[in-house]
PDB file of N, CA, C and O in Angstrom:
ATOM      1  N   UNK A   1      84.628  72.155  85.624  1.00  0.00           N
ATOM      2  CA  UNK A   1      83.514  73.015  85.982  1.00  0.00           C
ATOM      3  C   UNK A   1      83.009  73.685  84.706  1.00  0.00           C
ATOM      4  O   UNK A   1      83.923  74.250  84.106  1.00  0.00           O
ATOM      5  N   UNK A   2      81.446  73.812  83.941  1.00  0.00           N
ATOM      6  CA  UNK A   2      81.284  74.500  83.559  1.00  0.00           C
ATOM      7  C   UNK A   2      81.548  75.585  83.551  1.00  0.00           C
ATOM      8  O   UNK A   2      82.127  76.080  84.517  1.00  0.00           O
ATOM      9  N   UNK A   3      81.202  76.336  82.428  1.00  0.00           N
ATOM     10  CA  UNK A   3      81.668  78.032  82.498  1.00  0.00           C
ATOM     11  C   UNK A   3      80.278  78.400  83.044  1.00  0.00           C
ATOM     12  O   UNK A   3      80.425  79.117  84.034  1.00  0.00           O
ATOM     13  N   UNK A   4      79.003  78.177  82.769  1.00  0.00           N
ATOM     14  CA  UNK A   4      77.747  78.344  83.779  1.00  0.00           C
ATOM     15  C   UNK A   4      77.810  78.839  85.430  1.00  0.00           C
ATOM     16  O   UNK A   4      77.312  79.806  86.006  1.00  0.00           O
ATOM     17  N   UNK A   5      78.609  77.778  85.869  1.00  0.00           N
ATOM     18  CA  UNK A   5      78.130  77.415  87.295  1.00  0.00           C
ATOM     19  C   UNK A   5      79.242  78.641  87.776  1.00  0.00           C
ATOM     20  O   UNK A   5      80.085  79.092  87.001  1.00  0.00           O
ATOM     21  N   UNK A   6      79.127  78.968  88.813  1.00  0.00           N
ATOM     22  CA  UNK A   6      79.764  80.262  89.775  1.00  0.00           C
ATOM     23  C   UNK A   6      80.645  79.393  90.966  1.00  0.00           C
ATOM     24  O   UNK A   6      80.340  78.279  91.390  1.00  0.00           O
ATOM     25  N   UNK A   7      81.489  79.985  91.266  1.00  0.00           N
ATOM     26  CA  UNK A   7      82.596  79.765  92.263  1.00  0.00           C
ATOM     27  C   UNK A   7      81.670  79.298  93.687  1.00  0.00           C
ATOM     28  O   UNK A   7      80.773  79.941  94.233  1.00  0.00           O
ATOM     29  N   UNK A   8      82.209  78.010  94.045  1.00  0.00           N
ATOM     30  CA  UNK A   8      81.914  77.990  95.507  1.00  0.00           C
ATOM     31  C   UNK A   8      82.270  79.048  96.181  1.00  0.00           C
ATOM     32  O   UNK A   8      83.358  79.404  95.729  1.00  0.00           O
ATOM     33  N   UNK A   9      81.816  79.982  97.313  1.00  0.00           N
ATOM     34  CA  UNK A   9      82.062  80.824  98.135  1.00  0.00           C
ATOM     35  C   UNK A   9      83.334  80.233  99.006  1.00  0.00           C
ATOM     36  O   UNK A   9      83.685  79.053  99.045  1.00  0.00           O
ATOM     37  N   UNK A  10      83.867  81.218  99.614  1.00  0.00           N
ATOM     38  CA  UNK A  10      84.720  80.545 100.299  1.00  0.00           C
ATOM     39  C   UNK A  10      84.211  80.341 102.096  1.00  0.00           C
ATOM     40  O   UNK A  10      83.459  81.090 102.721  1.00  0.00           O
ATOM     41  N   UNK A  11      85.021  78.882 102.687  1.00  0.00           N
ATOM     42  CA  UNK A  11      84.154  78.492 103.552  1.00  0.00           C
ATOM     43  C   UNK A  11      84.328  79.595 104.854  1.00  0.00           C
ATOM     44  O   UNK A  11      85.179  80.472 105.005  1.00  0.00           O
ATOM     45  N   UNK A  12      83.380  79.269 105.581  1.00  0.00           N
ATOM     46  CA  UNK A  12      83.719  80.416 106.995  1.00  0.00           C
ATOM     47  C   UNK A  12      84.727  80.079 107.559  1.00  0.00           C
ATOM     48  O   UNK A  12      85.241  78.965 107.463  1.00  0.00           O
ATOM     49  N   UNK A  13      85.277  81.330 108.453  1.00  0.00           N
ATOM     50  CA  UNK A  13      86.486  81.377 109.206  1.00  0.00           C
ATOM     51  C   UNK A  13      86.254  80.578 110.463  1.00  0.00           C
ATOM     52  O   UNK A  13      85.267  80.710 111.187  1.00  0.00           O
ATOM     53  N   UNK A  14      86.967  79.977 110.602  1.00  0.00           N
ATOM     54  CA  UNK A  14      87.441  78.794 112.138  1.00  0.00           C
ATOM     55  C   UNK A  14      86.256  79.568 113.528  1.00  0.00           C
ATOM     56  O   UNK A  14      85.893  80.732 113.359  1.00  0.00           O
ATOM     57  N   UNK A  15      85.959  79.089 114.308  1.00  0.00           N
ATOM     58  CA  UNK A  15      85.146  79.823 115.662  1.00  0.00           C
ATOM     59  C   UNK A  15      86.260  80.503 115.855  1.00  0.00           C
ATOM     60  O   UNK A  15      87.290  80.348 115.198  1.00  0.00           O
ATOM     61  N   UNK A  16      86.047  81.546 117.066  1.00  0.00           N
ATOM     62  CA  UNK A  16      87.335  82.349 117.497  1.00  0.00           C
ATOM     63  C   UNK A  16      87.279  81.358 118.968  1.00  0.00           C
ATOM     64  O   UNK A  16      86.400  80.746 119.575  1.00  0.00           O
ATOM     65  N   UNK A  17      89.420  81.708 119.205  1.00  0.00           N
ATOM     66  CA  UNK A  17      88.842  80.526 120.334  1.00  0.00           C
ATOM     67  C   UNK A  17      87.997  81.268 121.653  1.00  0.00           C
ATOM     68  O   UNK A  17      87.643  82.440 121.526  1.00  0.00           O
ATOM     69  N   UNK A  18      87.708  80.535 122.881  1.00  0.00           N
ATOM     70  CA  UNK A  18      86.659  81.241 123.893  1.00  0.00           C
ATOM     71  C   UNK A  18      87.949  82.346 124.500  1.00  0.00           C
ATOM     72  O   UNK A  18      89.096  81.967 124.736  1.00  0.00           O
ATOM     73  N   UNK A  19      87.389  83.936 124.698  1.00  0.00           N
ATOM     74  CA  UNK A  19      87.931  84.728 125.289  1.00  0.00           C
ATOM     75  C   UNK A  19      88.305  85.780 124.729  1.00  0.00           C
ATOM     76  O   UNK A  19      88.363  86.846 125.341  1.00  0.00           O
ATOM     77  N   UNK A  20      88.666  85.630 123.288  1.00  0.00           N
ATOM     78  CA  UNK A  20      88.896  86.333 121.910  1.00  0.00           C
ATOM     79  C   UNK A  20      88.144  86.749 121.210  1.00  0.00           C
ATOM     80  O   UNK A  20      87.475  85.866 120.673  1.00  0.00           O
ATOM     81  N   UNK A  21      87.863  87.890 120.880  1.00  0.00           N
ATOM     82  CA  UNK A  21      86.759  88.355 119.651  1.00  0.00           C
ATOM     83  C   UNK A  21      86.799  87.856 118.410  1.00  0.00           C
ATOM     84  O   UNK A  21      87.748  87.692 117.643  1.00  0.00           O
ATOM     85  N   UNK A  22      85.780  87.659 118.315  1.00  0.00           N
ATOM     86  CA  UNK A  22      85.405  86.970 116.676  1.00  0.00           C
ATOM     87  C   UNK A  22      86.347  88.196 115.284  1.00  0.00           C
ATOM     88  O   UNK A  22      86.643  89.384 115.414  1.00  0.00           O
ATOM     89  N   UNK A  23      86.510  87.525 114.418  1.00  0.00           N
ATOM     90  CA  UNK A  23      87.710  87.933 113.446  1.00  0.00           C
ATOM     91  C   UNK A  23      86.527  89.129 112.701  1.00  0.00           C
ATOM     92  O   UNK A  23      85.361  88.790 112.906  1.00  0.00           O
ATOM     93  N   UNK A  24      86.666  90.279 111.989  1.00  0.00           N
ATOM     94  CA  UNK A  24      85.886  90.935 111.172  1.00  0.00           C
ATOM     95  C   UNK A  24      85.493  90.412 110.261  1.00  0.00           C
ATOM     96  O   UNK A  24      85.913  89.269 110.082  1.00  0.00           O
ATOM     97  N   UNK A  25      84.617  90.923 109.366  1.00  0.00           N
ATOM     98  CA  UNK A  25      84.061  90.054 108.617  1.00  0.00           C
ATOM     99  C   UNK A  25      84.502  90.365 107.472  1.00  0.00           C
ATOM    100  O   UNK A  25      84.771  91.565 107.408  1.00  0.00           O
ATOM    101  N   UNK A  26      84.739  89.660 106.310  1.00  0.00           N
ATOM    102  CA  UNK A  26      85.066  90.269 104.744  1.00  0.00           C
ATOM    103  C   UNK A  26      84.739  91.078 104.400  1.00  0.00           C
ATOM    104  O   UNK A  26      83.523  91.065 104.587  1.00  0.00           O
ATOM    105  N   UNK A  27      85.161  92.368 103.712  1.00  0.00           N
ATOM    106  CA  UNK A  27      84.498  93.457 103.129  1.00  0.00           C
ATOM    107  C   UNK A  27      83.510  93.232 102.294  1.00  0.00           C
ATOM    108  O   UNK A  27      83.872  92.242 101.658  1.00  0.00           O
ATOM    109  N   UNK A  28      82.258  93.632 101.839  1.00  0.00           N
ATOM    110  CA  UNK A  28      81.013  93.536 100.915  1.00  0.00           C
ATOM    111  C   UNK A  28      81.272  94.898  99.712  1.00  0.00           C
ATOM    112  O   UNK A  28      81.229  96.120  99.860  1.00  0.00           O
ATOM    113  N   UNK A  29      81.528  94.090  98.598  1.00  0.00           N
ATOM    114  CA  UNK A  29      81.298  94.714  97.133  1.00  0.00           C
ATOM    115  C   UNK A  29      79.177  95.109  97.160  1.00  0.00           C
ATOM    116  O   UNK A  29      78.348  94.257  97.478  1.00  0.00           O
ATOM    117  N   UNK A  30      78.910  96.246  96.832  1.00  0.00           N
ATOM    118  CA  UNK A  30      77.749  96.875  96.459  1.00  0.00           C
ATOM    119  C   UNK A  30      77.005  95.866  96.110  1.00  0.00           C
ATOM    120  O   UNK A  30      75.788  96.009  96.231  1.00  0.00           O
ATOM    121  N   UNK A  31      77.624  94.386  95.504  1.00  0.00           N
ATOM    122  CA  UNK A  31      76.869  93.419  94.787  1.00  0.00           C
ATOM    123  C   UNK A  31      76.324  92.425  95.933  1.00  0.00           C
ATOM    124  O   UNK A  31      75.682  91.422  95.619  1.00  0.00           O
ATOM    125  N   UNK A  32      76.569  92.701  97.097  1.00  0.00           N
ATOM    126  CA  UNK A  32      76.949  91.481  98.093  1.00  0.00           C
ATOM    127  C   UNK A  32      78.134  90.597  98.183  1.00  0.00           C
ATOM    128  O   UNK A  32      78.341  89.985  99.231  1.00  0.00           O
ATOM    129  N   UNK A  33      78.922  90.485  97.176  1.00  0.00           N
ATOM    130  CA  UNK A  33      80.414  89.590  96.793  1.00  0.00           C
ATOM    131  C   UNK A  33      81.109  90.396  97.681  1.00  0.00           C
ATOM    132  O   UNK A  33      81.082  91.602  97.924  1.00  0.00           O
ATOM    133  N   UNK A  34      81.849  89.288  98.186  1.00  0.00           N
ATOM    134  CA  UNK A  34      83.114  89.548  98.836  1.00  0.00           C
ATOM    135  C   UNK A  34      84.236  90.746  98.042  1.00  0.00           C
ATOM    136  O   UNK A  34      84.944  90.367  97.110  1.00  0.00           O
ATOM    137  N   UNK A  35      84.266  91.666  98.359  1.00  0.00           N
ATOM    138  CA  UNK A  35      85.349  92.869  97.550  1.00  0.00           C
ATOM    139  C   UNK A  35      86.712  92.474  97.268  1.00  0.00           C
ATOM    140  O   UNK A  35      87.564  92.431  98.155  1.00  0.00           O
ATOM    141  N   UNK A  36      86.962  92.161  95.960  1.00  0.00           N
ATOM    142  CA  UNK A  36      88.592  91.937  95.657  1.00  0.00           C
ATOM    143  C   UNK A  36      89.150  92.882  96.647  1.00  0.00           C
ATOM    144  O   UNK A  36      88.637  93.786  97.307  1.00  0.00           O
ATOM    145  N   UNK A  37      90.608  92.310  96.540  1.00  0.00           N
ATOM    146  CA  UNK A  37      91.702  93.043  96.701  1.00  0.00           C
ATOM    147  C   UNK A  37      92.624  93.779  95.736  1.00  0.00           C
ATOM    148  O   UNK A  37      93.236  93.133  94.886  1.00  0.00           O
ATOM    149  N   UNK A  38      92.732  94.926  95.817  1.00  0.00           N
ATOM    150  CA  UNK A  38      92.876  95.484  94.389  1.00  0.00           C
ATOM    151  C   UNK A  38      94.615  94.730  93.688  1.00  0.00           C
ATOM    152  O   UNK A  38      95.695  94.532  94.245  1.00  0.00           O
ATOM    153  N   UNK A  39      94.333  94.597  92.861  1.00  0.00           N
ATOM    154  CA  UNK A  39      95.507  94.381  92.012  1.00  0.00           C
ATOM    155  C   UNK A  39      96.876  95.326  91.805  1.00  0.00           C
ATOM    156  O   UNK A  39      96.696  96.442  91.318  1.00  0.00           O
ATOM    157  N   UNK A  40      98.205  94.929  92.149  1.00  0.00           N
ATOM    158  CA  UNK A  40      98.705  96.101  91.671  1.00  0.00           C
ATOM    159  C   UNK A  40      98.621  96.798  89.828  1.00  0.00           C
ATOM    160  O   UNK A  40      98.461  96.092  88.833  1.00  0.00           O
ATOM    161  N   UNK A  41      98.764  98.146  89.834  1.00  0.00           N
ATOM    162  CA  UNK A  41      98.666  98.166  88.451  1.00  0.00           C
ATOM    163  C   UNK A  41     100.041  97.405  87.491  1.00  0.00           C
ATOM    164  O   UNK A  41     101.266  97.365  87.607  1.00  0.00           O
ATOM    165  N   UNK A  42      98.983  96.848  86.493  1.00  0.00           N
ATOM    166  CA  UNK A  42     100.250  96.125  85.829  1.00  0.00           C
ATOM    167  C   UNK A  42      99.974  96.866  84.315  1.00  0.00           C
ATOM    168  O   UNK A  42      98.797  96.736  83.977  1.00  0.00           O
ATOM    169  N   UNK A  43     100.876  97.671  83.258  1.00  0.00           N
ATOM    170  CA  UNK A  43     101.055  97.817  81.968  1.00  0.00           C
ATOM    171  C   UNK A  43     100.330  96.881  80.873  1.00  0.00           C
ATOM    172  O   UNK A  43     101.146  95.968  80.751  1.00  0.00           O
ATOM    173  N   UNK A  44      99.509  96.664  80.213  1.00  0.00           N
ATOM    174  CA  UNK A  44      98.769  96.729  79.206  1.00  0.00           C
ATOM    175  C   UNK A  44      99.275  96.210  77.874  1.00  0.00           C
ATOM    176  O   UNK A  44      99.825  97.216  77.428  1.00  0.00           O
ATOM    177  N   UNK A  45      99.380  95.550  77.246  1.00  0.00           N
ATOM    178  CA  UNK A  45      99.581  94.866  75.902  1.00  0.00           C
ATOM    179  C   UNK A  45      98.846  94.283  75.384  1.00  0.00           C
ATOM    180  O   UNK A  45      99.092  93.321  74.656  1.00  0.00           O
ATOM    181  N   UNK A  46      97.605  94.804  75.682  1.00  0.00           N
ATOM    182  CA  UNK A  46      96.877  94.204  74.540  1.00  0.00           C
ATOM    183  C   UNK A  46      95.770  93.074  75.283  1.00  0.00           C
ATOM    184  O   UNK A  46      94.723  92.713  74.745  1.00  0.00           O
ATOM    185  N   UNK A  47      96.170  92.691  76.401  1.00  0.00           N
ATOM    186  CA  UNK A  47      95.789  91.628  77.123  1.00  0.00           C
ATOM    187  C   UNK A  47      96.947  90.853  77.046  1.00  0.00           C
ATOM    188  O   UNK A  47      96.717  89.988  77.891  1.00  0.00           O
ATOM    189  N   UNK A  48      98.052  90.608  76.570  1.00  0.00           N
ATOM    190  CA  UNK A  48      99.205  89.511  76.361  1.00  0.00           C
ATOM    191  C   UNK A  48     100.034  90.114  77.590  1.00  0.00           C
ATOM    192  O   UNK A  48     100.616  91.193  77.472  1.00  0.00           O
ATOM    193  N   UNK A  49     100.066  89.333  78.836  1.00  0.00           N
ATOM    194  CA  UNK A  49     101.470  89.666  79.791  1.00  0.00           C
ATOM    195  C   UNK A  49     102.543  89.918  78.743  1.00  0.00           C
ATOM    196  O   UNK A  49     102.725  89.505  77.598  1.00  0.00           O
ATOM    197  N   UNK A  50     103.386  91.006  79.810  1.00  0.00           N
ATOM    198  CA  UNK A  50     104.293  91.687  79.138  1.00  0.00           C
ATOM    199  C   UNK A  50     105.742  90.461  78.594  1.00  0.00           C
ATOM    200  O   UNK A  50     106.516  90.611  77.648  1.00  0.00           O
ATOM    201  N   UNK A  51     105.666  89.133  79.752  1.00  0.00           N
ATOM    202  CA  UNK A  51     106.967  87.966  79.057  1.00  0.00           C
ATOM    203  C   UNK A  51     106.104  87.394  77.952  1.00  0.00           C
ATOM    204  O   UNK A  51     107.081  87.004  77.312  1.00  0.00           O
ATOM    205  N   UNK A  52     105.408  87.139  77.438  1.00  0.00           N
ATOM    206  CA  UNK A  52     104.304  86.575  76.094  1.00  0.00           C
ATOM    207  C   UNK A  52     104.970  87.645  74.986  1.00  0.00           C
ATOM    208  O   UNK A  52     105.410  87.435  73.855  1.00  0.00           O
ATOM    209  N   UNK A  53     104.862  88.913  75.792  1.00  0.00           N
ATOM    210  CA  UNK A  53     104.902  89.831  74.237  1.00  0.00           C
ATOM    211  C   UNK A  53     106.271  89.564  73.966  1.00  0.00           C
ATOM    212  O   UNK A  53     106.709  89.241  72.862  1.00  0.00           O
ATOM    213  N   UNK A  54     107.144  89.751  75.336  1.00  0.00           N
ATOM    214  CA  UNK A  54     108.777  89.617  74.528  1.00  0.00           C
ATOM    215  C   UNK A  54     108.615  88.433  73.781  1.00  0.00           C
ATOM    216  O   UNK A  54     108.719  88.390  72.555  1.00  0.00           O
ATOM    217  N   UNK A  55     108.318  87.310  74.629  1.00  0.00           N
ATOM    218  CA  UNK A  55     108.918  86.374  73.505  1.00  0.00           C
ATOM    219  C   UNK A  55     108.444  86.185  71.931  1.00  0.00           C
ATOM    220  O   UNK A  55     109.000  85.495  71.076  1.00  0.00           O
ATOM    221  N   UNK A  56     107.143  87.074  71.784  1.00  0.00           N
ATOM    222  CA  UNK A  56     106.726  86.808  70.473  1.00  0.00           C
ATOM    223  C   UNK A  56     107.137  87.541  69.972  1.00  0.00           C
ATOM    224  O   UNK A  56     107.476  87.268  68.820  1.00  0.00           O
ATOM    225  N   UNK A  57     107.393  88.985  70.493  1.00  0.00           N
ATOM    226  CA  UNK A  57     108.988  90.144  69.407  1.00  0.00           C
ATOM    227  C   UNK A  57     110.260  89.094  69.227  1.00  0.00           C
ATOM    228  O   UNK A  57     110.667  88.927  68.078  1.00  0.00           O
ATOM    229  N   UNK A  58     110.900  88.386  70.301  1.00  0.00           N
ATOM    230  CA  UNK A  58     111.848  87.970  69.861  1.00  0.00           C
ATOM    231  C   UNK A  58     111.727  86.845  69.171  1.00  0.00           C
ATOM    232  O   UNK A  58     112.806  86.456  68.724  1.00  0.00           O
ATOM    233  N   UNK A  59     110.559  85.992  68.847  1.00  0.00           N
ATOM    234  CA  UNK A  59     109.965  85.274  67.806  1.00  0.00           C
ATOM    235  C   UNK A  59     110.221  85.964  66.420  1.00  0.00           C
ATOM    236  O   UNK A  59     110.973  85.489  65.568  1.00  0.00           O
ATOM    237  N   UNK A  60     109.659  86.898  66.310  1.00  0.00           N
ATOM    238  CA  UNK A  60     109.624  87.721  65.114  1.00  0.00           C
ATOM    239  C   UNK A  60     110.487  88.221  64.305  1.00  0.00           C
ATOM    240  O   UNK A  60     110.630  88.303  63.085  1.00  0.00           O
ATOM    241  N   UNK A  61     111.248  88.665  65.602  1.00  0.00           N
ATOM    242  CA  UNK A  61     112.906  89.026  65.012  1.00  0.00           C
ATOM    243  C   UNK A  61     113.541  87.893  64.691  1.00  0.00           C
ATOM    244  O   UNK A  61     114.371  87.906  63.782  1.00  0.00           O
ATOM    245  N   UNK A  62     113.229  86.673  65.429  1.00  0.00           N
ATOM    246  CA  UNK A  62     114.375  85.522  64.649  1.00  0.00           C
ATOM    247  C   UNK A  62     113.782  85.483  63.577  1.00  0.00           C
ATOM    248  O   UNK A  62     114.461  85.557  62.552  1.00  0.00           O
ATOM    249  N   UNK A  63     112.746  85.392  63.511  1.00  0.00           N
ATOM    250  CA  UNK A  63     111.809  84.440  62.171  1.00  0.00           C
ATOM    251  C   UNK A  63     112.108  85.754  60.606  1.00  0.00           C
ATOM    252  O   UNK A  63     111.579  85.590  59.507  1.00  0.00           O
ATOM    253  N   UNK A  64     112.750  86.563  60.843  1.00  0.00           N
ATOM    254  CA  UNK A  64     113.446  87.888  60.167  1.00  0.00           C
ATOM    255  C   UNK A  64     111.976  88.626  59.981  1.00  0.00           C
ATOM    256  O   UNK A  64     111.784  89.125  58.872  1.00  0.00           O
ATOM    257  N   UNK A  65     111.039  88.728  60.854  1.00  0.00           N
ATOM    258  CA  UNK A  65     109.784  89.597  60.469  1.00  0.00           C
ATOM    259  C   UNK A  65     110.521  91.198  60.365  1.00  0.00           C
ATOM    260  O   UNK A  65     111.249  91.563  61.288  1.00  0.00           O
ATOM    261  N   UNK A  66     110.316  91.934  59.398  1.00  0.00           N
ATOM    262  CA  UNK A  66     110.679  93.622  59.139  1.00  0.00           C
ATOM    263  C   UNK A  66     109.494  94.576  60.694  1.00  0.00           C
ATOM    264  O   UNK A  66     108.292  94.585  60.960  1.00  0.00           O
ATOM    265  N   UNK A  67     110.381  95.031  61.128  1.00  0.00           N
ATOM    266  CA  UNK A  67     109.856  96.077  61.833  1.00  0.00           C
ATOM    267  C   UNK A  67     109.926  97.251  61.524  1.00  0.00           C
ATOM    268  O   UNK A  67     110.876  97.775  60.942  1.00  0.00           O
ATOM    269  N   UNK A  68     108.475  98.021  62.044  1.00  0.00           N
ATOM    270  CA  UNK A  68     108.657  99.524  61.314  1.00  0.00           C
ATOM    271  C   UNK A  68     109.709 100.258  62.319  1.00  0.00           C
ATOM    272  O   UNK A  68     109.473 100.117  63.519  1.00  0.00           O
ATOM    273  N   UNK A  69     110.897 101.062  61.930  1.00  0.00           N
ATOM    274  CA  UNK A  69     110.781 101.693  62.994  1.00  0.00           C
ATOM    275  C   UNK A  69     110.521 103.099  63.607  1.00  0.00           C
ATOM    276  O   UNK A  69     110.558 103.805  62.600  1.00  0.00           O
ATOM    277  N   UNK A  70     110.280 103.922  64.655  1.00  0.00           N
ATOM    278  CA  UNK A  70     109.967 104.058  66.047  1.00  0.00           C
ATOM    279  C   UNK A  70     110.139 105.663  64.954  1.00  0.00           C
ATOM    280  O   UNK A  70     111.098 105.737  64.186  1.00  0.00           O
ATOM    281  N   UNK A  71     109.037 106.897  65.045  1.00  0.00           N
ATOM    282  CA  UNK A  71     109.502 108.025  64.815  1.00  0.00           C
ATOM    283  C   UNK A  71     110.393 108.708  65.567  1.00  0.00           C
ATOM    284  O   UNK A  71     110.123 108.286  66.691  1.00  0.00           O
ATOM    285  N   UNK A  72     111.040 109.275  65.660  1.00  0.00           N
ATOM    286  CA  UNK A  72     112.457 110.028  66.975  1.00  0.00           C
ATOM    287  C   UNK A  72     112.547 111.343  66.378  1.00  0.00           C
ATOM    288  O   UNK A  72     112.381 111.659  65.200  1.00  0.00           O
ATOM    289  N   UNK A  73     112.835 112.052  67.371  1.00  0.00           N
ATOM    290  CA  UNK A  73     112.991 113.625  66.634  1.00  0.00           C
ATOM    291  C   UNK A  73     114.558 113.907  67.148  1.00  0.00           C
ATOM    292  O   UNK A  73     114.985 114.983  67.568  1.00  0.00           O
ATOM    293  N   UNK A  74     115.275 112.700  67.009  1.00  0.00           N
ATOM    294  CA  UNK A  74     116.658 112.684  67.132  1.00  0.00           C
ATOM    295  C   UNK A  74     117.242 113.323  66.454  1.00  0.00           C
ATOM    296  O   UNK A  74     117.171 112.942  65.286  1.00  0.00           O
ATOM    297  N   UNK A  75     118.164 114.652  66.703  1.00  0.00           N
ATOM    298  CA  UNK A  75     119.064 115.031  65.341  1.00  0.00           C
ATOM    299  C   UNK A  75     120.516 114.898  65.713  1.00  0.00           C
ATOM    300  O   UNK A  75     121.433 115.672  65.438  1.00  0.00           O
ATOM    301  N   UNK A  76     120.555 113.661  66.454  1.00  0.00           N
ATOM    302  CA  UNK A  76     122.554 113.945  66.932  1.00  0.00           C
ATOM    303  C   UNK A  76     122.873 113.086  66.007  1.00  0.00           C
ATOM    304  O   UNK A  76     124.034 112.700  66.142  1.00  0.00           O
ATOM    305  N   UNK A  77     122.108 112.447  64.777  1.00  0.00           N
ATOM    306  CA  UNK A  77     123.401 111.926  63.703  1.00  0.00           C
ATOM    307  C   UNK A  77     124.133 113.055  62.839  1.00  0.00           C
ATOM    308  O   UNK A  77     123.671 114.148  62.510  1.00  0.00           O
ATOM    309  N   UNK A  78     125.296 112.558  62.575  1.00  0.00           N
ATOM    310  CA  UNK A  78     125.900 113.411  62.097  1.00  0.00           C
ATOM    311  C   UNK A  78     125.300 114.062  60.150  1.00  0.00           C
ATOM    312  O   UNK A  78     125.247 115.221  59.739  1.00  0.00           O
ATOM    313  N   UNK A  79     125.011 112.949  59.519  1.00  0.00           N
ATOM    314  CA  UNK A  79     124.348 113.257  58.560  1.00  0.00           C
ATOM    315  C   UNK A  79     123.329 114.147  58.870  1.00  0.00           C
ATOM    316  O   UNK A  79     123.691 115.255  58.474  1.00  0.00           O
ATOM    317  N   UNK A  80     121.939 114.221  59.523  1.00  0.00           N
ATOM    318  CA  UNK A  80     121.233 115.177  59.796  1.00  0.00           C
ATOM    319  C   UNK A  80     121.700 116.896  60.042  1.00  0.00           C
ATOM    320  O   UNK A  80     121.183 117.956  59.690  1.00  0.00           O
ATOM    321  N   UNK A  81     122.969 116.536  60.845  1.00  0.00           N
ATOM    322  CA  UNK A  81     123.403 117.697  61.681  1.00  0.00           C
ATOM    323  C   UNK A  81     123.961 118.279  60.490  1.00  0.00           C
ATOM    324  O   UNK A  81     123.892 119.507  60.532  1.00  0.00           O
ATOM    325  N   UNK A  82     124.773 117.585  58.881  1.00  0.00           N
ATOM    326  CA  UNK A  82     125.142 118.532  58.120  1.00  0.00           C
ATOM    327  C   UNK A  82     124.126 119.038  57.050  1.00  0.00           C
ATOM    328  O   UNK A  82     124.177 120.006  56.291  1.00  0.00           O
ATOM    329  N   UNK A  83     123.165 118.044  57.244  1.00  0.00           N
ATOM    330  CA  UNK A  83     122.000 118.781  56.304  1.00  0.00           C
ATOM    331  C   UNK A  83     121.343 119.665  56.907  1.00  0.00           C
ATOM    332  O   UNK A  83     120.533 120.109  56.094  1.00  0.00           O
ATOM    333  N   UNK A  84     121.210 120.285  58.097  1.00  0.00           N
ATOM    334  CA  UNK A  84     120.470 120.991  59.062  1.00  0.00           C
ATOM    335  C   UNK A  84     121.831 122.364  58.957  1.00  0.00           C
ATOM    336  O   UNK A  84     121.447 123.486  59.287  1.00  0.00           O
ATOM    337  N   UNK A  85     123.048 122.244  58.595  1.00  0.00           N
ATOM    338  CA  UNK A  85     123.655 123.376  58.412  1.00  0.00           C
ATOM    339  C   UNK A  85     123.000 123.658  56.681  1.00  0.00           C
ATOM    340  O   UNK A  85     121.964 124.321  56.738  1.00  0.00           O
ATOM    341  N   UNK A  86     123.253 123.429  55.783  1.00  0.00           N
ATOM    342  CA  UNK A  86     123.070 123.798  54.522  1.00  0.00           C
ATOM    343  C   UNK A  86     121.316 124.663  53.982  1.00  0.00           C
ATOM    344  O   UNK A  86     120.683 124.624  52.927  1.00  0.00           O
ATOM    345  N   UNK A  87     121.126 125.198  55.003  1.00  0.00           N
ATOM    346  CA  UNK A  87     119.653 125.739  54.945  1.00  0.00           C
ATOM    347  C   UNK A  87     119.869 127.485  54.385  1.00  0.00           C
ATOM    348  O   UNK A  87     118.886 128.210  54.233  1.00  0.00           O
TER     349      UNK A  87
END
């Protein structure tokens, strides 16, 4: 399919059988389009699903790429904790 051409619609629902009320009708988006169904929220990377990103961190790390790391306002090492007495 070209990238041009637009999605066949989808076809109508079956008759209802005789005796039964006809099924509701699809919800209408403001545009006339049929209204998605919302997505659950999914976390953000960039656009890369979140198994893409692991595997290209753990790409990186094999391939020995240097990572920066992570600022922390950790002070339970012990080195810190004796320079944090000597003030």
């Amino acid at each position: 399919m070209a990238s041009s051409e637009h999605p066949a619609p989808a076809p109508p629902p079956p008759p209802a059988a005789p005796g039964l009320p006809p099924p509701p009708p699809a919800p209408m988006a403001p545009g006339g389009l049929p209204a998605k169904k919302p997505q659950p929220k999914v976390m953000n990377f960039g656009g890369v699903p979140p198994e893409d990103a692991n595997d290209r961190l753990l790409a990186d790390i094999r391939a020995g790429v240097s990572l920066k790391p992570t600022k922390t306002k950790d002070r339970s090492s012990a080195v810190i904790r004796r320079r944090a007495n000597f003030r």
